[in-house]
C-alpha positions as CSV (number, residue, x, y, z in Angstrom):
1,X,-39.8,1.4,-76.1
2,X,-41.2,3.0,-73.1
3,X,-42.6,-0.3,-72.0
4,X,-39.0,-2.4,-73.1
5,X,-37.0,0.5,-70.7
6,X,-40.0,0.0,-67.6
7,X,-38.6,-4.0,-67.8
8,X,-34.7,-2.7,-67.7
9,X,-35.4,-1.1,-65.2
10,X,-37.1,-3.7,-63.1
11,X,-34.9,-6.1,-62.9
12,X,-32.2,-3.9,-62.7
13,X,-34.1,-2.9,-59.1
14,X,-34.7,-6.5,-58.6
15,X,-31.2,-7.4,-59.1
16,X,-29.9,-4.9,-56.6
17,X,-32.3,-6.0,-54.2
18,X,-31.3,-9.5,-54.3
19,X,-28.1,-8.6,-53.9
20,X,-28.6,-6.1,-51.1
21,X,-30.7,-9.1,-49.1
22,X,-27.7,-12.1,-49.8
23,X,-25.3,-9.5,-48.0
24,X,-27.2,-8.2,-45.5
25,X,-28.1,-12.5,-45.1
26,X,-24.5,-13.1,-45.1
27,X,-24.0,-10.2,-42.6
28,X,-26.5,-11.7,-40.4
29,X,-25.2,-15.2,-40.8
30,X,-21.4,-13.9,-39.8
31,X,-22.4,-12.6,-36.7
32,X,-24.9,-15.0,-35.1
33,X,-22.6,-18.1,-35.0
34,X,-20.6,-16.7,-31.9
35,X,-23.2,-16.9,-29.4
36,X,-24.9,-19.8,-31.0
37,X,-21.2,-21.8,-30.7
38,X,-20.7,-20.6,-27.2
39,X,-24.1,-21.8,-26.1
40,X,-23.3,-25.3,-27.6
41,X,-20.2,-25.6,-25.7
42,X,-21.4,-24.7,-22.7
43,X,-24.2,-27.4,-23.1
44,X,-21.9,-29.9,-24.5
45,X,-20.1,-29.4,-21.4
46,X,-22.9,-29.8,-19.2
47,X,-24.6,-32.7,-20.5
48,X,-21.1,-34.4,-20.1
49,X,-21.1,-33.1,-16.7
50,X,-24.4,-34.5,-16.2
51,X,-23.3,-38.3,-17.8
52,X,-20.7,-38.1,-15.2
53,X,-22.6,-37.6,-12.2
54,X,-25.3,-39.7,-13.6
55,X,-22.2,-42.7,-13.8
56,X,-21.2,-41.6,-10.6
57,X,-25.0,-42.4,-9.1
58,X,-24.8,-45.3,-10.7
59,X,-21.5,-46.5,-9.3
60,X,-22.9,-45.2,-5.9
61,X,-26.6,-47.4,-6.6
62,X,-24.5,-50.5,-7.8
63,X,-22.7,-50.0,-4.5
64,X,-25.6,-50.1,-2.1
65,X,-27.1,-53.2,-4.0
66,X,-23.5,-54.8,-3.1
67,X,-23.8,-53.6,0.9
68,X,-27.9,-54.4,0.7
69,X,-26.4,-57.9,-0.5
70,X,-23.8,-58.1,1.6
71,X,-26.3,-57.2,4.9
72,X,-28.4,-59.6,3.3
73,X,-25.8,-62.6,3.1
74,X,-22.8,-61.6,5.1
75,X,-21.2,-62.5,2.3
76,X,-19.3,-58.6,2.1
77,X,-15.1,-59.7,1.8
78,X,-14.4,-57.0,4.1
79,X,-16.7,-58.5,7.0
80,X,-15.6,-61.8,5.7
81,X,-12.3,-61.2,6.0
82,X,-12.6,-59.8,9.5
83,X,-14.7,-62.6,11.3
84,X,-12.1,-65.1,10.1
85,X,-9.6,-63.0,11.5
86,X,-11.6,-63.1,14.5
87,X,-11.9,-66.8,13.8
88,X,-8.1,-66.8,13.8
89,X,-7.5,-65.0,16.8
90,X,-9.6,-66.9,18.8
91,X,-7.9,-69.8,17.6
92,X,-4.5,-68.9,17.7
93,X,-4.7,-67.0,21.0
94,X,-7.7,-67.9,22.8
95,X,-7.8,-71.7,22.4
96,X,-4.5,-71.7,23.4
97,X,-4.7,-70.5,26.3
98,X,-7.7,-72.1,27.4
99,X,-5.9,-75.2,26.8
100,X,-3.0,-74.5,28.7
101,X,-5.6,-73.3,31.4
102,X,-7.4,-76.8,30.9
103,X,-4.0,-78.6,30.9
104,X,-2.9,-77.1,34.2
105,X,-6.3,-77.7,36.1
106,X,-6.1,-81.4,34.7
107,X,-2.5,-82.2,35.9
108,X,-2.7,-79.9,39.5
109,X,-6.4,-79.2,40.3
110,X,-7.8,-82.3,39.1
111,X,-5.6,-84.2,41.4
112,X,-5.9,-82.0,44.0
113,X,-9.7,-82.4,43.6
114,X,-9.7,-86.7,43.8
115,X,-7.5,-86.1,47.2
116,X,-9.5,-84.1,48.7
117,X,-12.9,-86.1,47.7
118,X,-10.8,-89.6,48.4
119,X,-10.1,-87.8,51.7
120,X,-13.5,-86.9,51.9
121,X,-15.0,-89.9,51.7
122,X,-13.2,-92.1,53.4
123,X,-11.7,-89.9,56.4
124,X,-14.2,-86.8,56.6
125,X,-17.3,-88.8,57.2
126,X,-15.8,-91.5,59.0
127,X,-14.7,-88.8,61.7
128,X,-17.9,-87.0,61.7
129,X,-19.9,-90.7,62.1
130,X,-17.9,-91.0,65.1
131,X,-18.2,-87.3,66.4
132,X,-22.2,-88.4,66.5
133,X,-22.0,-91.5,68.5
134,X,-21.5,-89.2,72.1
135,X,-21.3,-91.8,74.7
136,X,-23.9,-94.5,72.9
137,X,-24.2,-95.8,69.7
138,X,-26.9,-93.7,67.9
139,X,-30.6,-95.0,67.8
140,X,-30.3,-94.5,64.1
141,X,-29.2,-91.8,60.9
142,X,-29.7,-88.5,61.4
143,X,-32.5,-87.2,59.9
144,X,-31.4,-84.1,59.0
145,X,-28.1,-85.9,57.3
146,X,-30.8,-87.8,55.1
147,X,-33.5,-84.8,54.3
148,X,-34.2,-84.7,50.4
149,X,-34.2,-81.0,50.3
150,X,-30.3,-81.3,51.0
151,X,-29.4,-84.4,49.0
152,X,-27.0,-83.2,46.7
153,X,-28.2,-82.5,42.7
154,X,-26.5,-85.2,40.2
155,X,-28.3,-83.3,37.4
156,X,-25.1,-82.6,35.7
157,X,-23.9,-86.2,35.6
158,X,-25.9,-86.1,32.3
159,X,-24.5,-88.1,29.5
160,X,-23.3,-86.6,26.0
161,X,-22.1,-87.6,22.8
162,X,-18.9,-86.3,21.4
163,X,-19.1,-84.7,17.8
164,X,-17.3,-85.5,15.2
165,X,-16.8,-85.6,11.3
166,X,-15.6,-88.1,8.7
167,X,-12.8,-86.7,6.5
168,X,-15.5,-87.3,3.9
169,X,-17.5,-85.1,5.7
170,X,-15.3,-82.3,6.3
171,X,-14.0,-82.0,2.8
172,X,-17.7,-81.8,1.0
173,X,-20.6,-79.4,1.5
174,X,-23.9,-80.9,2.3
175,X,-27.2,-80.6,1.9
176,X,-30.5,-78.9,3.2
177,X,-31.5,-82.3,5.0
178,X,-28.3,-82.5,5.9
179,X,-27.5,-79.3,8.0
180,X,-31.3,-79.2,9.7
181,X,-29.6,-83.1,11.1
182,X,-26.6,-81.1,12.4
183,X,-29.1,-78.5,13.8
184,X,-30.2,-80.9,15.8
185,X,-26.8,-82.3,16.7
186,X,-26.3,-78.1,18.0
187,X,-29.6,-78.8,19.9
188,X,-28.8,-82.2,21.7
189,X,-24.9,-81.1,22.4
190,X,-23.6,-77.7,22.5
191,X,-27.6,-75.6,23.6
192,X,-28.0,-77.5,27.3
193,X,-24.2,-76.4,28.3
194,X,-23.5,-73.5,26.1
195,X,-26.8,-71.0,25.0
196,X,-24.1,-68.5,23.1
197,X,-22.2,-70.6,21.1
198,X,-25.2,-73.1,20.0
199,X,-26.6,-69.6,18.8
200,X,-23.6,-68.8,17.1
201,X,-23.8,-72.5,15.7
202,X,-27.1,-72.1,14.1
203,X,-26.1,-69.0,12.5
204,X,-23.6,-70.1,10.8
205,X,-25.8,-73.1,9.4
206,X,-29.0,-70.3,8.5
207,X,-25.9,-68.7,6.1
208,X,-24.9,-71.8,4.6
209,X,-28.5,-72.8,3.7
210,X,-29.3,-68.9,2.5
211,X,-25.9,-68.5,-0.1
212,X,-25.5,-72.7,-1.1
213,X,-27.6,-72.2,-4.4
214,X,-25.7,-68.9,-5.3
215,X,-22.1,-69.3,-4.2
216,X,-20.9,-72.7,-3.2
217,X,-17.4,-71.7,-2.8
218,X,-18.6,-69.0,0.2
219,X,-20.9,-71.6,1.5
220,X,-18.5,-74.2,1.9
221,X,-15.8,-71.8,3.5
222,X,-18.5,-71.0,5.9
223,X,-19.5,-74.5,6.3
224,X,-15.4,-75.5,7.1
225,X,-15.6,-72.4,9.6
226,X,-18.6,-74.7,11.5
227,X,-16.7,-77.6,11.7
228,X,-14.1,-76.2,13.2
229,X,-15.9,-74.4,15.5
230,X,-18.2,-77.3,16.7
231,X,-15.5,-79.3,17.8
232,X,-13.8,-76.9,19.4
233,X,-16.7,-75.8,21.5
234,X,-17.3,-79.7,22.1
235,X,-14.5,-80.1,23.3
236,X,-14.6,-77.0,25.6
237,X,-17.7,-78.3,26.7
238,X,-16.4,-81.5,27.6
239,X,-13.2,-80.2,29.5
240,X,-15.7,-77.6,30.9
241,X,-18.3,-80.6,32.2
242,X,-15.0,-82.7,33.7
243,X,-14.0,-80.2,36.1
244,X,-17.7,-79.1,37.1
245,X,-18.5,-82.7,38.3
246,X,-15.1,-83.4,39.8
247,X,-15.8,-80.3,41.9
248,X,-19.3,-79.8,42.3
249,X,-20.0,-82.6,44.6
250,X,-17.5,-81.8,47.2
251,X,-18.5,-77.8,47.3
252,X,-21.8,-79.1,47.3
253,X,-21.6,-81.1,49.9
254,X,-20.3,-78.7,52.4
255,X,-22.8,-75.9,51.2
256,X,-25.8,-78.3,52.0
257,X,-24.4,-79.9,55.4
258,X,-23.1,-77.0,57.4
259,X,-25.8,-75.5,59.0
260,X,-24.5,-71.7,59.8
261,X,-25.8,-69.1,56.8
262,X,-23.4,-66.2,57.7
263,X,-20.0,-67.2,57.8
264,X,-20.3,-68.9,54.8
265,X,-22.4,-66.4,52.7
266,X,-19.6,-65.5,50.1
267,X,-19.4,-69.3,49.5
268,X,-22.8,-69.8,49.6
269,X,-23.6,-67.2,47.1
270,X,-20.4,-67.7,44.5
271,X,-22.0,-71.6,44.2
272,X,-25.5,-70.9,43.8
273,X,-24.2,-68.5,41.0
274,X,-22.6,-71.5,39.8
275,X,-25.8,-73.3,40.0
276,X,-27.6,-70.7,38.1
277,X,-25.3,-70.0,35.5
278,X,-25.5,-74.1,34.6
279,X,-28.8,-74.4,34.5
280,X,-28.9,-71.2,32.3
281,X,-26.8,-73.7,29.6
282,X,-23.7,-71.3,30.4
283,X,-21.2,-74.0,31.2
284,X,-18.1,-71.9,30.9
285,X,-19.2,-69.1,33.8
286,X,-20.4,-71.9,36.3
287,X,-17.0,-73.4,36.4
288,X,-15.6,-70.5,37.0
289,X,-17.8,-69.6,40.0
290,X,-17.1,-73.1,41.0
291,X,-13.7,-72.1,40.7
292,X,-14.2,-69.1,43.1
293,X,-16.2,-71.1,45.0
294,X,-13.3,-74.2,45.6
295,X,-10.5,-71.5,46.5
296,X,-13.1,-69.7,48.8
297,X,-13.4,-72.7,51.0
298,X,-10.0,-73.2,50.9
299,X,-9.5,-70.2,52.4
300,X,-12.1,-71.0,55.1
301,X,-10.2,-74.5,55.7
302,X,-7.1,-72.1,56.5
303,X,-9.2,-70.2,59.1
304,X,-8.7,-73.1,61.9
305,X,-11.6,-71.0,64.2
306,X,-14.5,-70.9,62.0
307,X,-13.9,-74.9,60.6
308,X,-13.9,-75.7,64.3
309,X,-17.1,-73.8,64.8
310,X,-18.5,-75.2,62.0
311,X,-17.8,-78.5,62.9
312,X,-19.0,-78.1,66.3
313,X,-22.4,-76.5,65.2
314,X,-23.1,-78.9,62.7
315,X,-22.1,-82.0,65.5
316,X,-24.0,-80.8,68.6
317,X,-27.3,-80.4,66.5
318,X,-27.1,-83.7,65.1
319,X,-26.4,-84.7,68.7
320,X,-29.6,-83.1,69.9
321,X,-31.7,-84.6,66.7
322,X,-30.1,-88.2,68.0
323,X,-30.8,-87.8,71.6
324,X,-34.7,-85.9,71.5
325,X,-35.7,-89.7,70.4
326,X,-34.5,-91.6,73.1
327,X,-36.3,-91.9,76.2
328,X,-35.6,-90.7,79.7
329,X,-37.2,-91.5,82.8
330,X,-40.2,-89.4,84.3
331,X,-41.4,-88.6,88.0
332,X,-43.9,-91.4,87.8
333,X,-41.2,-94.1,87.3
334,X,-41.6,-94.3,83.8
335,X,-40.4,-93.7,80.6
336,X,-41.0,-90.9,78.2
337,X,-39.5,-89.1,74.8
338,X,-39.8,-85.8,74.1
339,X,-41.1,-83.9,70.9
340,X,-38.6,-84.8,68.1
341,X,-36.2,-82.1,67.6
342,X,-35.1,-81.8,64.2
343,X,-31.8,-80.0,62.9
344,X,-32.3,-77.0,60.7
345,X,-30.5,-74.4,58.3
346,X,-29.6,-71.1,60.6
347,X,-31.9,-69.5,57.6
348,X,-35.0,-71.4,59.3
349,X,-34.7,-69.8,62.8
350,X,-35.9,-70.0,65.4
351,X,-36.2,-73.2,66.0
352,X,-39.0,-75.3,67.4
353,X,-38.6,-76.3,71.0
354,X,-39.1,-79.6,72.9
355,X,-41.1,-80.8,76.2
356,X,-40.3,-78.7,79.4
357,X,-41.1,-81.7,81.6
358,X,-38.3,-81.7,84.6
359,X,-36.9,-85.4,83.3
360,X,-36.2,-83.3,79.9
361,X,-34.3,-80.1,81.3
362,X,-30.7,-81.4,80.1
363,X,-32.3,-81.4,76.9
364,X,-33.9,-78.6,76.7
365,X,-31.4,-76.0,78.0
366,X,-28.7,-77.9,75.2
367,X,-31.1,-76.8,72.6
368,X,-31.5,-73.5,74.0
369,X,-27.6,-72.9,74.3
370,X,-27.6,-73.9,70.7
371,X,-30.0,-71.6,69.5
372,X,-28.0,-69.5,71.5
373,X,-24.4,-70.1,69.5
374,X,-25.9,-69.9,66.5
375,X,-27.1,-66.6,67.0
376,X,-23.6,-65.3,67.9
377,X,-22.3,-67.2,65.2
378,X,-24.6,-65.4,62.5
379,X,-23.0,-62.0,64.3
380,X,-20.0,-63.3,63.7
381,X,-19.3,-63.5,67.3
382,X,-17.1,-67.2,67.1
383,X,-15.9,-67.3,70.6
384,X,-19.3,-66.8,72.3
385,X,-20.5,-69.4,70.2
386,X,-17.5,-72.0,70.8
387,X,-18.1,-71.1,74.4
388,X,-21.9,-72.0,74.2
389,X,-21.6,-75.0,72.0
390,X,-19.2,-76.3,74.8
391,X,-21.9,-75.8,77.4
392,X,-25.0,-77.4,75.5
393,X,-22.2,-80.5,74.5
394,X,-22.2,-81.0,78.0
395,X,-26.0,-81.1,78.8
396,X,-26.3,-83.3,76.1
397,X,-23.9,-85.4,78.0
398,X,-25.7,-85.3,81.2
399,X,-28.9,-86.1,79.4
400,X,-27.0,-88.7,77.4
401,X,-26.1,-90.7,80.5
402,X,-30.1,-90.6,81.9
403,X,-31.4,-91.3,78.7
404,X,-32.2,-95.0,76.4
405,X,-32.8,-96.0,73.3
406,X,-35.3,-98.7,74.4
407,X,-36.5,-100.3,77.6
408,X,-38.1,-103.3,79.2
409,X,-41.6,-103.2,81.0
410,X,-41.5,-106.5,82.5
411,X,-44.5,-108.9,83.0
412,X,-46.1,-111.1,85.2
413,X,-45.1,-114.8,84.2
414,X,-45.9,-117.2,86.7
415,X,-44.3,-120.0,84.9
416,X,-40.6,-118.6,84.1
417,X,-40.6,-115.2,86.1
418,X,-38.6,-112.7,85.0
419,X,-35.2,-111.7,86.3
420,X,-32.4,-109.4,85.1
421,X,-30.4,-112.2,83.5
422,X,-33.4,-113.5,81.8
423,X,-33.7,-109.9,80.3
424,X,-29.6,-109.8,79.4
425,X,-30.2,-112.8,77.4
426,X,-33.1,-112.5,75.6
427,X,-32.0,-108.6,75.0
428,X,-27.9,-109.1,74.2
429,X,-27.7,-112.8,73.8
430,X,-25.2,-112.5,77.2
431,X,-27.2,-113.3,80.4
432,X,-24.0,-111.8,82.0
433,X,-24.9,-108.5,80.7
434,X,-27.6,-108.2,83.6
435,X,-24.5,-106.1,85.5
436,X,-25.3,-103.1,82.6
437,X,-29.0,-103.3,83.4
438,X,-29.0,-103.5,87.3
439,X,-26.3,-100.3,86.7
440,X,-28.3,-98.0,84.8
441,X,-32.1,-98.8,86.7
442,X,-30.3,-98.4,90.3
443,X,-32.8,-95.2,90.7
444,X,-36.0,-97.5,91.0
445,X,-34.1,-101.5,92.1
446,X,-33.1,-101.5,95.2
447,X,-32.0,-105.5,95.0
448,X,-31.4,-106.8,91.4
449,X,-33.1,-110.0,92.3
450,X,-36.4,-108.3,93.1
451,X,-38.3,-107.0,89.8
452,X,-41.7,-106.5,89.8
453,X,-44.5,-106.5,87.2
454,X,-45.0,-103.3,85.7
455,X,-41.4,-102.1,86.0
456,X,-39.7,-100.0,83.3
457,X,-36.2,-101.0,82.6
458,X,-34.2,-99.2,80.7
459,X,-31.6,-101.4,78.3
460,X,-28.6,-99.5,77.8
461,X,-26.4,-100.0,74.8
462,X,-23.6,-102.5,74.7
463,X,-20.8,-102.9,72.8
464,X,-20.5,-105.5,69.7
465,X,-24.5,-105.4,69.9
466,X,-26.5,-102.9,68.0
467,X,-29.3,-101.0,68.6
468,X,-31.6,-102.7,66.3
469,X,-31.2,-105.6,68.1
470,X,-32.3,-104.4,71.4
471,X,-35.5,-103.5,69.5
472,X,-36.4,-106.6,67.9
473,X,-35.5,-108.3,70.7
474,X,-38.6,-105.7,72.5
475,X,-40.5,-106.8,70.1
């Protein structure tokens, strides 16, 4: 019984306590989900804080592999789209008005240009032929008229071939072997006369090979972006090279003739820039400095003063180069030359000076009047210099008048002795010519028909017969 009430009572205990544990579980249970629920929210919201900032990196990586690309190809639409607005602008705009610049040059300038080399030619150079002959015929060219380090460059008489393209051509992309052929078409045709553009050429092509494989549609936009461009350039270029070498003779012709340095620096300088900026293959700046350079003689043309100067400079010195080779008679009855005098640039002074024997003083003070000019003219000084070419033009005449081209020694001939008509006729193919001779040796015959072995005879010139002849006939 005892034993049967212990076991009541047990579970009766156990029971309670079971009970007592499921509440105070259920207690427990009731107040822990609060905090537990906030801290999941919290977390829920940062981990889809975190997705979004990890899509946002994403977006932001997927970018830079797009600009990396895009750097990589130029193929970004936003650069895209600006060079052909570029492309279009310069087109448009641009082209435009280099064509109308073009168009004017070729119907005004380019005439303007033949005149004046037609007038040149044919009037110019006759005028200053005949400025040289003072008094005689000259012995022969001037030397310093024919010196190679003045000859005039023909370098950019160069022939080219025009570009163009089938319609085939232009309507179809083409291949690898294809563009390294047009490479070289960039090379032959658009690099000697145009360095930046050729680059620009070749950059577009380096493109086109890079993207063909991945995006033919951008590869052949690019490659209708080179056609147009290479024809337009080639026909800049060849606009470009027509007015260089209808100008560039004339300007440099009068840069390499006119021997004064200082009043014709600015011209000077503005063509050798033109010179410089060819040879550096940048066609369209050395037209324009031969541009400068054609309206800055102009403007020298208009200053009547200085072309006279120039003029006169450049005559007496070829006068003095003419005259230092003819002979003159000495003291001792015969004849001598002097040292050859040779014309030089004002750059080269001083210049070299000739004998200082007494039959040779017209001569010599001529030079030294003209060393003299030239001085005054470098200082800008014009009318001192007009004043002292007039002087030496006038010892040149004196010397001039004493002075010949060739002369006669004559010889003992006892079978046919020589006489002044003899001479005329074997020298000028007119025996009545012996007048001239007997003339111009008065100094050292007192009787014309008494000559004497030994004698030196100078042989002026005549008209209708030319130096040359006199020579051989010497001979």
């Amino acid at each position: 019984m005892r034993k049967s009430q212990q076991l009541a009572l047990s579970f009766v205990i156990a029971c309670l306590m079971g009970t007592t544990q499921n509440i105070f579980a259920q207690e427990s249970v009731s107040e822990i989900p609060t905090p537990i629920t906030g801290e999941i929210t919290n977390l829920d919201e940062e981990i889809h804080r975190l997705e979004q900032a990890l899509e946002q990196l994403e977006e932001e990586n997927t970018l830079l592999r797009e600009e990396n690309e895009r750097l990589k190809h130029h193929q970004d639409s936003s650069d895209t789209d600006s060079i052909d607005d570029e492309v279009d602008m310069l087109s448009d705009d641009d082209i435009d008005s280099i064509d109308d610049e073009v168009d004017m040059l070729s119907d005004n300038d380019i005439d303007s240009i033949d005149d004046e080399v037609d007038m040149l030619s044919d009037d110019d150079i006759d005028s200053i032929n005949d400025e040289v002959d003072i008094m005689h015929s000259p012995i022969e060219d001037s030397l310093y008229l024919d010196r190679e380090d003045i000859t005039t460059d023909t370098s950019y008489t160069q022939e080219r071939s025009r570009i163009s393209f089938s319609e085939e051509e232009l309507n179809s992309l083409p291949g690898a072997d294809q563009l390294a052929v047009y490479a070289i078409i960039i090379d032959e045709n658009i690099l000697p006369y145009e360095q930046m553009q050729a680059q620009d050429l070749h950059t577009i092509l380096s493109d086109i090979l890079d993207i063909m494989n991945e995006d033919e549609q951008a590869a052949f936009e690019l490659w209708q972006e080179f056609t147009y461009l290479i024809q337009e350039y080639d026909d800049l270029i060849d606009m470009h090279l027509a007015v260089y070498q209808a100008i560039y003779p004339t300007m440099s012709e009068r840069d390499n003739v006119y021997l004064l340095a200082q009043p014709l620096a600015t011209f000077h300088e503005t063509l050798r820039n033109a010179r410089i900026a060819y040879s550096e293959a940048s066609l369209t700046d050395a037209v324009a400095y031969l541009q400068e350079a054609q309206e800055l003689w102009r403007m020298i043309e208009q200053n009547t003063e200085l072309m006279n100067l120039l003029d006169m400079h450049l005559e007496t010195a070829i006068n003095i180069e003419l005259l230092s080779r003819r002979f003159t008679r000495g003291e001792d009855k015969l004849f001598h030359k002097p040292s050859p005098w040779i014309a030089q640039r004002a750059e080269a002074m001083p210049m070299q000076s000739i004998d200082t024997a007494p039959q040779f003083i017209p001569l010599h003070r001529a030079i030294t009047l003209w060393e003299q000019a030239t001085i005054a003219a470098e200082d800008s000084n014009h009318e001192d210099a007009l004043r002292l070419l007039a002087e030496s033009q006038e010892y040149l005449q004196l010397y001039a008048g004493v002075s010949f081209s060739s002369y006669h020694t004559v010889e003992l001939n006892i079978s046919r002795r020589e006489s002044l008509w003899r001479i005329a006729e074997a020298v000028y193919g007119d025996g009545f010519q012996w007048t001239r001779i007997w003339e111009a040796n008065r100094d050292i015959l007192s009787n014309p028909n008494r000559i004497y072995p030994g004698q030196q005879l100078g042989l002026p010139e005549v008209e209708g017969v030319d130096e040359e002849t006199i020579n051989s006939s010497e001979e």
